[in-house]
N, C-alpha and C positions, 0 to 999 in steps of 0.2 A: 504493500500500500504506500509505504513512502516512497520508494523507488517510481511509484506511477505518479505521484504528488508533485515530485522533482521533476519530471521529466512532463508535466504541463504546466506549473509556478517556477519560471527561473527564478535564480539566488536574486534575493532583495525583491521582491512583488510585494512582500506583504506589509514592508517597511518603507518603501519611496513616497515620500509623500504628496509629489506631483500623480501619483497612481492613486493617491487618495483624493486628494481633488478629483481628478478626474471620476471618479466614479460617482462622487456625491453628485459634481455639476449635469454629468454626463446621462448617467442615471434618473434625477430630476428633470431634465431635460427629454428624455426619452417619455417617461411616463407623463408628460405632461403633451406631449405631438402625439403619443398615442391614442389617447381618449379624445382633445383634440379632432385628431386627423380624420375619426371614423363621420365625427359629424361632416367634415369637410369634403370625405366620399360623398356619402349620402347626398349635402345641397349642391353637388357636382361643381366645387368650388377649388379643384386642386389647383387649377391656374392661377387662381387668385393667393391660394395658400404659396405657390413658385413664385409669384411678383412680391407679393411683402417680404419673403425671405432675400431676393436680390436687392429689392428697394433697402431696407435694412444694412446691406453692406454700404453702402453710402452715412449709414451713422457711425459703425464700425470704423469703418477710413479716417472719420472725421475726429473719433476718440482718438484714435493713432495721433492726429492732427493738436488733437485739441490737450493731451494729457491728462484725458479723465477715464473712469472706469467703461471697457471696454461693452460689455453688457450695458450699462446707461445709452449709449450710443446708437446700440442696435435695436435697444425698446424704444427711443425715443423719434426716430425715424420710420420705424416700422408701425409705429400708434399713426400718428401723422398720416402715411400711409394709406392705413385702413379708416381713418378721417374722408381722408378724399377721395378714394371708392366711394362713397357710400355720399356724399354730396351731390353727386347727380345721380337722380334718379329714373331708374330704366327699368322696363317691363322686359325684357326680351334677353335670352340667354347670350343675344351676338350683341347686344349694345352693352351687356354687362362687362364681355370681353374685351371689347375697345375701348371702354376707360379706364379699364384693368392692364391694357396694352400699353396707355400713353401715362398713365404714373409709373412703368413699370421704366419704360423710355425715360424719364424724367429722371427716375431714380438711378439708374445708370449711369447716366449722364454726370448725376452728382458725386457718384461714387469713382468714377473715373477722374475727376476733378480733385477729388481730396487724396487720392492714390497719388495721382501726379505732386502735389504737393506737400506729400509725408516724405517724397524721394528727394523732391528739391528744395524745400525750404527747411524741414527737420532734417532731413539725411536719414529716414526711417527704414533700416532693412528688413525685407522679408515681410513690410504690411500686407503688401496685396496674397501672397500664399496664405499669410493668417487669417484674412478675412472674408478669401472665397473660400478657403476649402479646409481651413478651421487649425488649431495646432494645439489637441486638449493637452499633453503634456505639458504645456508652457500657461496655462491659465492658472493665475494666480489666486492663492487662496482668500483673498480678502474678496473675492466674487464672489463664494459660498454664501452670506448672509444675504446678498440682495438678491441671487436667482433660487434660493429656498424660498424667500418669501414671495418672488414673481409665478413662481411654481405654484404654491400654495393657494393665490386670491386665484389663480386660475383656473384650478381646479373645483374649485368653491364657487366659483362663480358656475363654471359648466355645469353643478349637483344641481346646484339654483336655478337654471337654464333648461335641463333635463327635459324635461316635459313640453315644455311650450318651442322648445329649437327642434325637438326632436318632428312635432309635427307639422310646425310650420317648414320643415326642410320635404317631408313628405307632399304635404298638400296642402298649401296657402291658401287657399280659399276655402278650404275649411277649416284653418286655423284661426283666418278673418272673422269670420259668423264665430266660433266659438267664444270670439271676446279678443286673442291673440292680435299684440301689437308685432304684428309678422316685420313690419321695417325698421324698430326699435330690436327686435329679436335679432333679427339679420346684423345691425350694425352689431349690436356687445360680441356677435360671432364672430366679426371681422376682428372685432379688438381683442376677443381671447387669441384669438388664430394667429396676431399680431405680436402678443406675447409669449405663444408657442414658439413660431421659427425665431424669433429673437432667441430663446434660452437652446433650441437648437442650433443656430446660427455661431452661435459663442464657441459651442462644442465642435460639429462638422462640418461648419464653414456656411456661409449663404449660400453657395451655388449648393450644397448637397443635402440643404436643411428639409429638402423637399423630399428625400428619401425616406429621410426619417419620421416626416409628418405623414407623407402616403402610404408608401411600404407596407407598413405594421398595419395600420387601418385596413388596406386591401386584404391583405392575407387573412387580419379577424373578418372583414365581412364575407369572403370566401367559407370561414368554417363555421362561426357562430350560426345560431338560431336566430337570436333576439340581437337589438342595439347594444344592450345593456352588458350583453357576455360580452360584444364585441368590442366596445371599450375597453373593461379589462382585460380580455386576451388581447388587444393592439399595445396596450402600456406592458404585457408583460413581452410580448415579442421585443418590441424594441427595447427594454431595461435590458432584455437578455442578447440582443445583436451589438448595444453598446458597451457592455460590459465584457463578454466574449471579443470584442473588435479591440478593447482596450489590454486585454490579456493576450491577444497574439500579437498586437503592435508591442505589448514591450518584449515576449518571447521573441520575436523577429531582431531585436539588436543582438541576441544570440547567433541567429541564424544567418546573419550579414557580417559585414567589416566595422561593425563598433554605428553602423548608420542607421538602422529598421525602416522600418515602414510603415507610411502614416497608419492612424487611426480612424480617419476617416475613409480609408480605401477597404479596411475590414469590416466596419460598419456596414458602408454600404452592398457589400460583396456578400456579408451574408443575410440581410436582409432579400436579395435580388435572391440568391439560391435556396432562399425557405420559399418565396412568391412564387418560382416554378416549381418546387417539388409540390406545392399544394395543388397547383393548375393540371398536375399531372398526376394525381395520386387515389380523382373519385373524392376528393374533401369538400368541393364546391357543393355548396347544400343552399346556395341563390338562387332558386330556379328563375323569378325574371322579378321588374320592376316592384308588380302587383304582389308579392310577398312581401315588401316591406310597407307598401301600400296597407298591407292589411292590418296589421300592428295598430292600427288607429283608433282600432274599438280594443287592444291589448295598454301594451306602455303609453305609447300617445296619446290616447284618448282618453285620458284621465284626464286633463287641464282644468 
């Protein structure tokens, strides 16, 4: 038993304390895009979940920029964000997407800007690797207090939410008639979903926070029954692909020249190969729209 211990915990894992960071940030972070992310399946809002998390890196750059906490950065651009979605109002799933498009453009733009700027006016190396595609070993522990607590109202806020997001993502019009303020409901979902890829964004980078917000979601609504499983089996998937992803990235400086291999590239890699082993295995227990439709007179239709 130790001998199998040793040979999947290399010397010092249990003692580094940037692997302890990581796991609390990492970890919080994961279960927070999982529960998250299923709602964000369901109102067929994953685009919108990939634009805040890129928008986001523009606050990211700008902390770089500004020498403040890196995580403040990425919430507070990413709120901002899901503000201005949610300012023009549209009926239609393709107008939803084009203002979803031109903040996403916008945000870019910005983030491009303060990238250029961290190289030539700080002389900041390695921002832009940090803040697209994330660098948890080098997150520092004094992040711990603020993304426990962005974790926590967020989660709290989604229990609080449960019921009325769950159905208004099903069927708005009859969320309407039931009393549901469906566009008040919509925005606090923009703004939790705002605070998810920020706390994922910190960890596996903006460009890759979208794996971890969908990923885990897809695969729970592939095997779950209910919404309700499938929150918790998306938060425990991805707890378990970040924390696995964080254990082969440090075994991998064993397996290299003293260099390994990110954590985000194991993250996402095995999140991607649990998505096809489910697709392929007879797990999908979706059979079409009208199943989760049904659930209205179940979990949702309690409001």
């Amino acid at each position: 038993m130790d001998s199998l211990l040793t040979l999947i915990f290399e010397p010092g894992f249990f003692t580094n304390e940037p692997v302890h960071t990581a796991m609390v940030v990492g970890g919080g972070a994961a279960l927070v895009s999982g529960v998250i992310g299923v709602f964000t399946v369901i109102r067929g809002q994953a685009f919108a979940g990939h634009a805040l998390a890129d928008v986001s890196s523009a606050g990211g750059a700008a902390s770089f920029l500004l020498g403040i906490n890196p995580l403040l950065g990425f919430l507070i651009m990413a709120v901002m964000a899901a503000g201005g979605m949610e300012l023009v109002r549209v009926r239609r799933a393709r107008e939803r997407d084009l203002v979803t498009g031109v903040v996403l453009g916008a945000g870019l733009g910005l983030a491009a800007l303060f990238l250029y700027l961290d190289v030539t006016s700080k002389s900041t190396t390695g921002a832009a690797i940090t803040v697209m595609f994330g660098s948890m070993f080098a997150i520092p522990a004094s992040i711990i207090p603020l993304a426990l607590a962005v974790g926590t109202g967020t989660l709290i806020a989604a229990g609080v939410l449960y019921r009325p997001l769950l159905l208004s993502s099903l069927d708005p019009e009859l969320a309407a008639v039931r009393g549901v303020r469906v566009r008040t409901v919509g925005l606090l979902h923009l703004l939790a979903l705002a605070l998810a890829v920020s706390l994922s964004a910190i960890t596996v980078g903006a460009i890759l926070s979208t794996a971890l917000l969908i990923g885990p979601a897809a695969i729970a609504l592939r095997v779950a029954k209910r919404p309700s499983w499938a929150a918790g089996l998306s938060a425990l998937i991805g707890v378990g692909a970040t924390w696995g992803g964080i254990l082969l990235a440090y075994d991998s400086y064993y397996w290299t020249p003293g260099h390994g291999w990110p954590v985000s590239f194991f993250v996402v890699t095995l999140i991607f190969v649990l998505y096809v082993v489910t697709g392929h295995t007879g797990l999908d227990r979706k059979r079409s729209t009208g199943t989760w439709i049904a659930l209205r007179s179940g979990e949702a239709g309690e409001v």
